[in-house]
VOGU-3710 file (C-alpha; in Angstrom, 3 decimals, decimal comma):
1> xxxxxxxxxx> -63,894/123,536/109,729  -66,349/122,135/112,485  -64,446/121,913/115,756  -65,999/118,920/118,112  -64,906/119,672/121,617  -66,125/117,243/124,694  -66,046/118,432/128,196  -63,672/116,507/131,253  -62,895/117,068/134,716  -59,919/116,256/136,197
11> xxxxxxxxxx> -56,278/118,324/136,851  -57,537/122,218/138,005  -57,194/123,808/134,475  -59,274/126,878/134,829  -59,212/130,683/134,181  -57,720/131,014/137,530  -54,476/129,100/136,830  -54,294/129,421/133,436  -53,176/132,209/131,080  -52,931/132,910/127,445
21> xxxxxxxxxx> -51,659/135,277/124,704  -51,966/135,586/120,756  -49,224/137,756/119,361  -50,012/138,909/115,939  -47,211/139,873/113,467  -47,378/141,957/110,416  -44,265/141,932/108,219  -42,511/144,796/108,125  -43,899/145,886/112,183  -43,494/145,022/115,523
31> xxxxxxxxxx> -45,919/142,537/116,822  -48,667/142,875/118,685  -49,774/140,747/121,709  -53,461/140,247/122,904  -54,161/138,479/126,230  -56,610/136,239/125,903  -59,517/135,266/128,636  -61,003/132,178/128,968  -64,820/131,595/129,427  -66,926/128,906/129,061
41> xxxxxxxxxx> -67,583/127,690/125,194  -71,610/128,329/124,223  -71,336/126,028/121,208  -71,944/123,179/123,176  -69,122/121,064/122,247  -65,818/123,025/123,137  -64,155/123,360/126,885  -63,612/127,383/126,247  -63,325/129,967/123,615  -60,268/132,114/124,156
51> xxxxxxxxxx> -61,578/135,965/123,463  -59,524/138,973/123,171  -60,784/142,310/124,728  -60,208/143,675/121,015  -61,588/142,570/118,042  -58,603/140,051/116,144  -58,759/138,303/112,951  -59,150/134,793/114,402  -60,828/132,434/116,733  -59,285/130,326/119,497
61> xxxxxxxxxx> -61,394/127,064/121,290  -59,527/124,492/123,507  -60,547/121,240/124,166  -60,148/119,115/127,589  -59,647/115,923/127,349  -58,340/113,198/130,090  -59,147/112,041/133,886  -57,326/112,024/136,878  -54,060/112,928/137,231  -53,535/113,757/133,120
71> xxxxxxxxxx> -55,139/116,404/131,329  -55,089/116,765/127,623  -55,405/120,744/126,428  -55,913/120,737/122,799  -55,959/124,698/121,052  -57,752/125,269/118,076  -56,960/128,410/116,009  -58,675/129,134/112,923  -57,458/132,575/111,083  -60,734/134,834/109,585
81> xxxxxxxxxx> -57,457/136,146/107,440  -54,175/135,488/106,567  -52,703/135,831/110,046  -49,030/135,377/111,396  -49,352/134,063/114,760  -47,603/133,315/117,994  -49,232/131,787/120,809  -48,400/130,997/124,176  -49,681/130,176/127,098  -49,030/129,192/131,134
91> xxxxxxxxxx> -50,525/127,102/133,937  -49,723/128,401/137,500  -48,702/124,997/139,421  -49,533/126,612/143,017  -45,842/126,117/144,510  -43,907/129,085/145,712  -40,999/129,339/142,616  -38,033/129,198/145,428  -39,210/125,869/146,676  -39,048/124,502/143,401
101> xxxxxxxxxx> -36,715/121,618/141,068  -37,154/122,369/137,489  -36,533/119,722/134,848  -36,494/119,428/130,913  -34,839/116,517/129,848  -31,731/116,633/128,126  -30,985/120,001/128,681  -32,031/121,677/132,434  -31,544/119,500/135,986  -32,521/121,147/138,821
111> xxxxxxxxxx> -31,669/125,077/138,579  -28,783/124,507/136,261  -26,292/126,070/138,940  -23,256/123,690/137,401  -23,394/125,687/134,777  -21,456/129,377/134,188  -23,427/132,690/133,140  -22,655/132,087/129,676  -25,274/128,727/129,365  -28,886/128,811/130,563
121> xxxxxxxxxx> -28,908/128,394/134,438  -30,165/130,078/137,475  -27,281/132,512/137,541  -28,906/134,503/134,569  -32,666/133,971/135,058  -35,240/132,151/137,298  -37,568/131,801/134,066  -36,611/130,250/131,179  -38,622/129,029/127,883  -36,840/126,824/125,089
131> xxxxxxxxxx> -37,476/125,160/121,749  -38,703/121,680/121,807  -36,398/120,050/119,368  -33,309/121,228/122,483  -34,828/118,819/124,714  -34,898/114,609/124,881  -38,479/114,898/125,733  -40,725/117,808/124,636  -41,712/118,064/128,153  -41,245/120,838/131,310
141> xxxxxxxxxx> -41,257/119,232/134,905  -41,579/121,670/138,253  -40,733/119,383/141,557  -42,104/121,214/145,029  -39,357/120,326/147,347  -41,464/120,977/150,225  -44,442/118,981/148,994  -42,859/116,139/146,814  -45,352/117,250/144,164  -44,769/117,820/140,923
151> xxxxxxxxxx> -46,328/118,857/137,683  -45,443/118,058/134,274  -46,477/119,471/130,513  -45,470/117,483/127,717  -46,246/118,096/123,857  -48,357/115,129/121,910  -48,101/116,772/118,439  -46,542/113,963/116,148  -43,781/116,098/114,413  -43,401/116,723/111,204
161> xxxxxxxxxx> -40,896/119,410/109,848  -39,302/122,187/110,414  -38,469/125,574/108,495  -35,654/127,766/107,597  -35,218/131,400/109,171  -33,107/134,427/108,335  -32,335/135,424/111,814  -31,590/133,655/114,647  -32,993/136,120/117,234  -35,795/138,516/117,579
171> xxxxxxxxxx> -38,865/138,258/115,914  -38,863/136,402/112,753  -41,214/134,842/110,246  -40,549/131,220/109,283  -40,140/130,329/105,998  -42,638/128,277/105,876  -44,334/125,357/108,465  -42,718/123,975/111,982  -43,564/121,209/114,541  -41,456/122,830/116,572
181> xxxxxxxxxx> -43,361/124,734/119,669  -40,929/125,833/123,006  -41,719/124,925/126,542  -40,391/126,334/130,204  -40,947/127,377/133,343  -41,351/131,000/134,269  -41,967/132,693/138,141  -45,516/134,329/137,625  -45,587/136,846/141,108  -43,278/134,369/143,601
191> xxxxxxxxxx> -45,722/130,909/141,630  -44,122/128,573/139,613  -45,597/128,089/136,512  -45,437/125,883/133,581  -45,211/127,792/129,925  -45,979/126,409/126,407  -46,731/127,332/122,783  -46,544/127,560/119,167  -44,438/128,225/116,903  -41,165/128,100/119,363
201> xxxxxxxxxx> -39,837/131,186/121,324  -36,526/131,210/124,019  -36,932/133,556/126,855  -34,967/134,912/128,237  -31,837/134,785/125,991  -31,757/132,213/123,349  -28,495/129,566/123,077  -26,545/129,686/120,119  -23,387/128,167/120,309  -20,744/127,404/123,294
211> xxxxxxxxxx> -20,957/129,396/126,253  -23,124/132,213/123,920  -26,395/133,185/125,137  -27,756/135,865/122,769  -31,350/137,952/122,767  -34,636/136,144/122,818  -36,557/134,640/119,496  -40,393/135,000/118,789  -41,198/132,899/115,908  -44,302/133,478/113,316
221> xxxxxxxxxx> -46,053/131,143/111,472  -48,338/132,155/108,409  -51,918/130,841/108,652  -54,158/131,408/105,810  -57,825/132,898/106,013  -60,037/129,595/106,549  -57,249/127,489/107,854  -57,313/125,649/111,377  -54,138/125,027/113,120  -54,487/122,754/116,627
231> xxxxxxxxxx> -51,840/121,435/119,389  -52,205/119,270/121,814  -49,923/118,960/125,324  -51,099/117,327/128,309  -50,500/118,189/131,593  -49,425/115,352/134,520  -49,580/115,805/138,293  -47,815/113,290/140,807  -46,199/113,006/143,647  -42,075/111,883/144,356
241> xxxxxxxxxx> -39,650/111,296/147,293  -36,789/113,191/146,238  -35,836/115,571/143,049  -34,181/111,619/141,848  -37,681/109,996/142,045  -39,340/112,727/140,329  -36,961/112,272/137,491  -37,384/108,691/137,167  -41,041/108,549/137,581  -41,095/111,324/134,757
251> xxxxxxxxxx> -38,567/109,443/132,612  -41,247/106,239/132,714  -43,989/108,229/132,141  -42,655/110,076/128,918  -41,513/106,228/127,376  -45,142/105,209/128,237  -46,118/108,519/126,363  -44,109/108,322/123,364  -43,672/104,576/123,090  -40,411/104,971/121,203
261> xxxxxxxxxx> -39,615/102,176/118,870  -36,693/100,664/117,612  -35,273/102,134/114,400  -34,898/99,947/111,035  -31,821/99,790/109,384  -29,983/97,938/106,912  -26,713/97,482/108,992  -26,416/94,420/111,223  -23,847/94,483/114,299  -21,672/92,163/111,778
271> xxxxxxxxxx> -22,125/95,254/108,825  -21,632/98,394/111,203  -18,106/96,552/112,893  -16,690/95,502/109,002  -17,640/99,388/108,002  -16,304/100,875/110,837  -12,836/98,729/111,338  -11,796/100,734/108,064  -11,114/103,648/110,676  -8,604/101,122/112,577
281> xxxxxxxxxx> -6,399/100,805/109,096  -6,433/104,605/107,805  -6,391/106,112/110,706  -3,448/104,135/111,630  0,170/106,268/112,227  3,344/105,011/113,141  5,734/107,410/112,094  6,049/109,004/115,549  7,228/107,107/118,828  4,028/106,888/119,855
291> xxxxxxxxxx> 1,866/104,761/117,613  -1,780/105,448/117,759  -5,090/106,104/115,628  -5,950/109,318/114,577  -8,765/110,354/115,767  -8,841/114,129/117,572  -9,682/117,868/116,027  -10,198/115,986/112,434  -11,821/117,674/109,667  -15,199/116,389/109,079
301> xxxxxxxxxx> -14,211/117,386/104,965  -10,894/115,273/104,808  -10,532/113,331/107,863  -6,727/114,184/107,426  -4,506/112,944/110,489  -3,797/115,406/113,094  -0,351/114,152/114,515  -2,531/114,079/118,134  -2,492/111,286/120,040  -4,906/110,752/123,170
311> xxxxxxxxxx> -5,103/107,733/125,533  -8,824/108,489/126,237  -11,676/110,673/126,182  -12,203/111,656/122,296  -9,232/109,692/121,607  -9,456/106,246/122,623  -5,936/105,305/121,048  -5,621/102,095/123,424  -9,429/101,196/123,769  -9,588/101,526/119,643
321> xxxxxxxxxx> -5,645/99,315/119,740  -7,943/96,524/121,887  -10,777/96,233/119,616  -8,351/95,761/116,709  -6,572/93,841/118,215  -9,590/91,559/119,079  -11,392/91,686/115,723  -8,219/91,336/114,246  -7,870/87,240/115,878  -11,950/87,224/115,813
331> xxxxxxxxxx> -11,422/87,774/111,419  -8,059/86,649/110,666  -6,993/90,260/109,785  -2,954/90,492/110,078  -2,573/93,941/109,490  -4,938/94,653/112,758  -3,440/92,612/114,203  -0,326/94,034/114,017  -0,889/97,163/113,977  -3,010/97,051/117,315
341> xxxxxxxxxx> 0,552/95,258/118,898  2,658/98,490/117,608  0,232/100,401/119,816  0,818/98,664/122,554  4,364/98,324/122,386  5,264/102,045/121,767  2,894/102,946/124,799  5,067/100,290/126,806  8,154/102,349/125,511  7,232/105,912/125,412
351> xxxxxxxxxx> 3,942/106,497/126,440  4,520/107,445/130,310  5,419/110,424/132,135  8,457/110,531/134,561  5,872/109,304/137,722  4,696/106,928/135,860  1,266/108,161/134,298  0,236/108,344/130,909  1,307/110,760/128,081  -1,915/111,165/128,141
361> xxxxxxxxxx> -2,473/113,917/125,300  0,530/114,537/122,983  0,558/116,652/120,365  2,993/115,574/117,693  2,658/118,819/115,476  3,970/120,952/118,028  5,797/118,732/120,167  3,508/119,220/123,135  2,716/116,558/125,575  -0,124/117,852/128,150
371> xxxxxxxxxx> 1,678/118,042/131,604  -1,850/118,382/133,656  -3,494/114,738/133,778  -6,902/113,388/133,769  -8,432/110,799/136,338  -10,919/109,706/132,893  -8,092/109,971/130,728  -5,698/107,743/133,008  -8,810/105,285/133,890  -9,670/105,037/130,349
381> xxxxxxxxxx> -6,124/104,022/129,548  -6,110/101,897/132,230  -9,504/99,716/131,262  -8,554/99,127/127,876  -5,281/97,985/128,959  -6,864/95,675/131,529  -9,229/94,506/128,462  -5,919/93,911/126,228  -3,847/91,550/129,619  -6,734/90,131/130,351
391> xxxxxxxxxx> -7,956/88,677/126,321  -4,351/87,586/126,302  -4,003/85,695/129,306  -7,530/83,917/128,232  -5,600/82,848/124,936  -2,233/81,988/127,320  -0,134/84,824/126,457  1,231/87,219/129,123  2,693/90,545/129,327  4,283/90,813/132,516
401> xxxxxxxxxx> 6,164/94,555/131,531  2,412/95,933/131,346  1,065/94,277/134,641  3,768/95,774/136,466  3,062/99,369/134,747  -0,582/98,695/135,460  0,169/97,984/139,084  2,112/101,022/139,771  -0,736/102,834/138,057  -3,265/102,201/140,591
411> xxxxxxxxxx> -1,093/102,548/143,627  -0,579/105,963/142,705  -4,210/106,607/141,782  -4,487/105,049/145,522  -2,784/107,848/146,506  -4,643/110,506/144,724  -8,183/109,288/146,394  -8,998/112,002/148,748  -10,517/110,619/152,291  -13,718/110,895/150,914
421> xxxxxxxxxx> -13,471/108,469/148,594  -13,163/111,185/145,309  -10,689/111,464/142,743  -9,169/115,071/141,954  -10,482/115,684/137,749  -6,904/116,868/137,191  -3,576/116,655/138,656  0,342/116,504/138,022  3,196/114,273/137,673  3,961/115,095/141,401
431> xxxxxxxxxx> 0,480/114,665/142,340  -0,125/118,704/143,155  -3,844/118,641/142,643  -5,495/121,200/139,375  -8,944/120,591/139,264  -10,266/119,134/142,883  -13,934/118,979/141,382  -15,064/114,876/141,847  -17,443/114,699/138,962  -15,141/112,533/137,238
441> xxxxxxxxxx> -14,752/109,796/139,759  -16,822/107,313/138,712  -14,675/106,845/135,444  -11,953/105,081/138,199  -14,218/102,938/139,698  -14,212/100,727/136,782  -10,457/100,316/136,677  -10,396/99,752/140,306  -12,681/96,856/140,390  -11,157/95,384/136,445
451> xxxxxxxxxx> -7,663/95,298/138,689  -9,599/93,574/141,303  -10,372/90,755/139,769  -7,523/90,772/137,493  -4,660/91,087/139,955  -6,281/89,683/142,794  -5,799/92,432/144,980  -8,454/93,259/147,689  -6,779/96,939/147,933  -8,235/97,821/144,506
461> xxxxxxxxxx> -11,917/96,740/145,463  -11,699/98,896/148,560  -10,568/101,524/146,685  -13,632/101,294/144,144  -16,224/100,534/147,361  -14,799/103,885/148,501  -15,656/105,510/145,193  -18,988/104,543/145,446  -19,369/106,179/148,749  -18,876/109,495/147,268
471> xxxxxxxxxx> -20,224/109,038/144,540  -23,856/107,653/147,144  -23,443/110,947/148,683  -22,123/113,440/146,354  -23,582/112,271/143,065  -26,606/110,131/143,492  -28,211/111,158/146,477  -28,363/114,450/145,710  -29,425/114,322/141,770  -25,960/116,282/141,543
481> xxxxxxxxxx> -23,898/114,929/137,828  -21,599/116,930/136,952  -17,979/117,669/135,394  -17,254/114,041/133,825  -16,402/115,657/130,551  -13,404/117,183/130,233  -14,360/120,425/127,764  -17,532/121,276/129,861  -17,860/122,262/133,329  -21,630/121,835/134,014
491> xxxxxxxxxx> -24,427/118,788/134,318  -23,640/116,709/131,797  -24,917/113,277/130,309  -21,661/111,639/130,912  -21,613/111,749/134,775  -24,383/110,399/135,424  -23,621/107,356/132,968  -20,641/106,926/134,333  -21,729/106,619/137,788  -24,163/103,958/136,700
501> xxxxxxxxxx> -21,815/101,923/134,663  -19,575/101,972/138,246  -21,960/101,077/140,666  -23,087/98,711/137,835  -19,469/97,109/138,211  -19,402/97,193/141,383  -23,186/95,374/141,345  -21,392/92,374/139,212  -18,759/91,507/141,865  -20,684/91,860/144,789
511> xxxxxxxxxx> -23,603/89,484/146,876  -26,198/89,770/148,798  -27,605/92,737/150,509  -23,886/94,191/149,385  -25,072/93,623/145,769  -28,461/94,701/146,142  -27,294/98,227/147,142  -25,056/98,510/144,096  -27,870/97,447/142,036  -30,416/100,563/143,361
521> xxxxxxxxxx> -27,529/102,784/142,887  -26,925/101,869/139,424  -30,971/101,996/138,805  -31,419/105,518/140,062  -28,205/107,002/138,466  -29,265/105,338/135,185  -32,880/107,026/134,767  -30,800/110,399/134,821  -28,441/108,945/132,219  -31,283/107,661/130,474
531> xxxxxxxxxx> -33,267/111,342/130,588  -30,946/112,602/128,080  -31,553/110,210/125,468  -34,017/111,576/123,069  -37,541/109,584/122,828  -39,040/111,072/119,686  -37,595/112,202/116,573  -36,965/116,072/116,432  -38,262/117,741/112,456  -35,621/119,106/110,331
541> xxxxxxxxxx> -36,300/122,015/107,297  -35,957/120,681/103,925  -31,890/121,473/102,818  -30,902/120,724/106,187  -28,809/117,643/105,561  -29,561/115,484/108,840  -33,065/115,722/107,532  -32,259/115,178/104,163  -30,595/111,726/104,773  -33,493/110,543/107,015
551> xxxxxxxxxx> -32,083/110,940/110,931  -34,226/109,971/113,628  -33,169/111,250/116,860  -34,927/109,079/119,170  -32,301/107,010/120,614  -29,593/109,413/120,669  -28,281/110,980/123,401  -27,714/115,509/124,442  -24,592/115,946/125,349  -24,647/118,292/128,442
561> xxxxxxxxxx> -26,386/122,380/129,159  -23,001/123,879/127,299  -23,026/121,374/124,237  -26,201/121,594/123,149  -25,918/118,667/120,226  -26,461/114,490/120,171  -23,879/112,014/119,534  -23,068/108,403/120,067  -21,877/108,362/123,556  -23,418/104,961/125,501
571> xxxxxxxxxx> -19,796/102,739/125,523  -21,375/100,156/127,597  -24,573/101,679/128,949  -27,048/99,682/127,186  -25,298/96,444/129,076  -26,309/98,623/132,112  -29,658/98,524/130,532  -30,054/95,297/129,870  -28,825/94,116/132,861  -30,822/96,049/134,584
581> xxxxxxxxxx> -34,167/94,959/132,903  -33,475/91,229/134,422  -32,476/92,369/137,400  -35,372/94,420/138,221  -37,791/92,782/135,769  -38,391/96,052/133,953  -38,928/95,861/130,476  -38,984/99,559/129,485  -35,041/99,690/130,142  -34,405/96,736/127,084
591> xxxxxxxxxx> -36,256/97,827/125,179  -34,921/101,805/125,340  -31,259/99,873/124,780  -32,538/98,467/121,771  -34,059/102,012/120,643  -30,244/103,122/121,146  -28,852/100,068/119,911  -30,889/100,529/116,053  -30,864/104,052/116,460  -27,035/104,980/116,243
601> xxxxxxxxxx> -26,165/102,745/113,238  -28,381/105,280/110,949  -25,410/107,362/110,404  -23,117/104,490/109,511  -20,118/106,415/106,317  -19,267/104,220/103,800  -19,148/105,144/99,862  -22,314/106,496/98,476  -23,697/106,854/102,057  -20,889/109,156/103,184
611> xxxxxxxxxx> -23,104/111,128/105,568  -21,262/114,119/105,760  -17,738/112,735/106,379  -14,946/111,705/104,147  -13,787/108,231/104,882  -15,456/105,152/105,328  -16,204/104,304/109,059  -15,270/107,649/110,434  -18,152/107,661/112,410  -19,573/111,387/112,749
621> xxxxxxxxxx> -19,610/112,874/116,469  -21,158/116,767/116,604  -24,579/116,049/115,411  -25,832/119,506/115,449  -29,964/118,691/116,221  -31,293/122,153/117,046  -30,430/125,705/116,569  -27,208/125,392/118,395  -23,719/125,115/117,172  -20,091/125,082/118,221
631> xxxxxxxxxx> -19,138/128,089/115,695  -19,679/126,457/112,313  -22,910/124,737/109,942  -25,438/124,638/112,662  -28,877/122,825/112,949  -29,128/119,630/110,335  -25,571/119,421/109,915  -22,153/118,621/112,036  -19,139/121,156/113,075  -16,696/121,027/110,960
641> xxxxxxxxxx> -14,163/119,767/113,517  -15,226/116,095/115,362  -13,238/113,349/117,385  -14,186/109,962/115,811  -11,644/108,241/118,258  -14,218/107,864/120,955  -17,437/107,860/118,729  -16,238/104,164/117,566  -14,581/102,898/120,742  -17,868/103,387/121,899
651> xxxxxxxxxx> -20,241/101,777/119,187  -17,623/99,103/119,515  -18,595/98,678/122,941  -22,293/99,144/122,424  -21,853/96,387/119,764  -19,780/94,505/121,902  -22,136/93,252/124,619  -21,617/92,098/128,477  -17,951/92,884/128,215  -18,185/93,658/131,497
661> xxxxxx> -20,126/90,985/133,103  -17,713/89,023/130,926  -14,595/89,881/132,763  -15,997/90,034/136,445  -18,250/87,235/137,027  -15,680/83,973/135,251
//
């Protein structure tokens, strides 16, 4: 094969910042690694030739391509003999490591400190490489705090499939051909520098499931004698205010890079609600004194009912109860109808604590109801129930029992907001405090300002303007999202969407300069929201069933550092989205909305397109993407335990437009 290489100049990409290394791998042995030095190509087409100081069975040319502040570096490697390679190489950025942000989207913010021991972060190593197919973007990011510089290495490689090992650690030989390469960031001698290659390796400790790091991978590819093998990444430099800028500047530039299309599917928004309002009916239980949906610790394999139920979170029982309720009038379905009203009423009967909070997790297998509550859990509870008074008052019915429950609701979260404006994550009946971490205190700001408008009360807006002053100085200013979910105790997708859906809220009742402020909030907390939504569409290995069936990832969102999966988590987010693309005139955010929008009806269960689940319209929720897995089926498939409670609560919402702006700005 004749290898045309053209010469550039741009980005500093010489043998003085850059590295490489072939590692060679006979089966049966340990591998052997050759550095590699670059000089100057003598064909007269190629950038360099990569030589080894020993003689090696292959030949190595890159090619630079690009101008200014982008720099494409493609690698040839042509095998003289059947070869099984690894290569890898680094490009010193010239910042000291301990002035540095590092970034990979979906997956590492910052220096991961949020997270414990047991997940990648700081606290185990200052150098870390990692898949591709673990990340939203294929891309590593290094911000100089000092400087406001940054530099960026993304892969271009249009992927393409994946392959099957028999170890999950070590060095192993792939069954047959990947897409998948890794990407990092590694301290070279005190420099921060930017590591890539192919076929994928995780340094120093690979994730393999919750909280379990376990020993590095090296992975081989075969290439036969004759064959050429090339990869292409390309290399960004800029300049940001802040560690926030840097991620939103990064997050444009990899949806200018990738482009990411919608995704075509059969199922309109009409289809996907019909489908999925079969989980409202069998899901339905009412032989307890609490009548809810079942929809927590199910088996993916029966989708049995658990006896649990759960007022928000991965439960949903009164959000799912509204959207019955409503589709029920919106179709002239009686039994949803009246089942949704049994929800409601047993909640009115039985469904508080002594205070005055909601039951909000009771199991009825073992007669356990949770003493410790949730500020999401409650605030979940809370905006559905706001959702149900107000749709009824609109069609001139009224339910003065739940105002008054409602009301004393928020006085007491009143008294719960610390002077800061935060929201303890857990607490008691008599308000002695469990968790004092404020990650989750955006998810009250959208009760807050519902009750606003709903009950007239000024109290409840100052309590949500208050909110957003922590959540300004804690959260947003300081790139900080952490601890919304309620299993994970780390950076995590939902904190940062939550904080945008707030300020977003409190954007819609607002004017003027008042308004505008909301309105940059919700902006810059939404491009780190939006950073863990996946923009291309990771390769699966034939037999792996996600592949099987056809997924495309792009569109679906990571799930935080300790659960390393995708699932359908947006609720109202792409309203945020949308909104946002008129109020700032910036088309990239609709059209990413509409990415997620096609994207997550591709898993859609109904009979002969079960997708892994048992019952129609359980939609699936542990969509296991890469080689991680919470203790059972791994990569291609889902755990064998899921929640479809909140997964469709929130493609009702998703499907459900401008509820929001609905309610606040009549």
């Amino acid at each position: 094969m004749t290898i045309l290489c053209t010469h550039a100049g741009a980005i500093d990409y010489t043998p003085q910042n850059a590295e490489a290394t072939l590692m060679l791998k006979t089966p049966g042995n340990h591998s052997v690694t050759y550095p590699l030095s670059m000089k100057k190509a003598d064909n007269g087409y190629c950038t360099y030739e990569l030589v080894s100081g020993r003689a090696i069975p292959v030949t190595v040319y890159q090619k630079l391509t690009g101008e200014g502040d982008k720099r494409q570096v493609t690698t040839f490697i042509t095998a003289l003999e059947d070869i099984y390679f690894n290569y890898n190489q680094s490009v010193r950025t010239g910042f000291r490591h301990d002035d540095c942000q590092f970034y990979m989207p979906g997956f590492w913010y910052r220096r991961n400190l949020r997270s414990p021991e047991k997940a990648p972060s700081f606290h185990t190593s200052d150098s870390w490489t990692v898949r591709e197919d673990r990340l939203s973007t294929p891309l590593t990011g290094i911000f100089n705090e000092k400087s406001g510089s940054y530099m960026t290495v993304v892969r271009l490689d249009k992927p393409v499939t994946d392959a099957l090992t028999t170890h999950k650690e070590g060095e192993v030989i792939l069954s047959g051909t990947t897409s998948i390469g890794f990407t990092g960031f590694e301290n070279k001698e005190g420099q921060a520098s930017l590591s890539f290659g192919f076929p994928y390796m995780e340094t120093p400790k690979t994730y393999i499931r919750k909280l379990t790091l376990a020993p590095s991978v090296t992975a081989f590819q075969l290439l036969k004698k004759g064959e050429t093998i090339s990869f292409t990444w390309e290399i960004h430099e800029g300049k940001g205010a802040d560690f926030s800028d840097f991620v939103s500047r990064t997050w444009e530039y990899s949806y200018d890079t990738f482009r990411p299309e919608p995704v075509a599917t059969p199922y309109t928004t009409e289809k996907m609600k019909e489908v999925i309002s079969n989980y409202f009916v069998e899901s339905f239980v009412e032989s307890n004194p609490l009548v809810y949906n079942s929809g927590v610790h199910m088996r993916t394999d029966d989708c049995a009912n658990t006896g649990v139920a759960e007022v928000g979170f991965v439960g949903r029982a009164l959000l799912n109860a509204f959207n019955a309720w409503e589709y029920g009038w919106q179709t002239n379905r009686d039994e949803l109808k009246a089942n949704a009203i049994k929800v409601f009423d047993s909640y009115l009967k039985n469904g508080f604590s002594e205070a005055g909070f909601f039951n909000e997790f009771v199991n009825y297998k073992n007669n356990f109801v949770d003493p410790v509550h949730s500020i999401r859990r409650q605030s979940e509870g809370i905006y559905a129930m706001l959702h149900f008074l107000e749709y009824e008052r609109e069609n001139g019915r009224r339910h003065p029992e739940w105002d008054q429950r409602m009301k004393k609701m928020l006085d007491m979260f009143m008294q719960l907001q610390n002077p800061d404006g935060s929201f303890p994550r857990k607490f008691k009946d008599d308000f002695s405090i469990v968790d004092r971490s404020g990650g989750s205190t955006p998810s009250a700001t959208l009760p807050l300002v519902m009750a606003y408008k709903y009950f007239k009360d000024k109290r409840y807006l100052e309590s949500a303007k208050r909110t957003a002053g922590y959540l300004e100085k804690e959260l947003i200013s300081k790139s900080d999202y952490f601890s919304s979910t309620l299993d994970a105790n780390c950076e995590d997708k939902e904190a940062s969407l939550y904080a945008a859906t707030a300020t977003y809220y409190l954007a819609l009742i607002t004017k003027g300069e008042e308004h505008r402020h909301y309105a940059d909030l919700t902006k810059k907390a939404s491009y780190f929201a939006l950073s863990w939504y996946y923009m291309w569409d990771v390769p699966f290995a034939p037999g792996q069933m996600l592949g099987d069936i056809g997924l495309q990832t792009r569109g679906w969102g990571n799930v935080s550092v300790e659960n390393n999966h995708i699932d359908v988590f947006v609720f109202e987010f792409a309203s945020v989205l949308d909104w946002l693309s008129k109020e700032y005139n910036e088309p990239r955010f609709a059209r990413f909305a509409e990415v997620i929008n096609t994207s997550m009806r591709q898993l859609l269960p109904y009979e002969g397109h079960l997708c892994g689940v048992a019952k129609t319209g359980y939609y699936p929720e542990v969509v296991q993407h890469t080689n991680w897995d919470y203790g059972r089926n791994g990569k291609g498939y889902y755990n064998d335990i899921f929640a479809p409670g909140w997964t469709v609560a929130s493609l009702w919402e998703l499907f459900s437009p401008g509820r929001a702006e609905k309610f606040l700005q009549k």
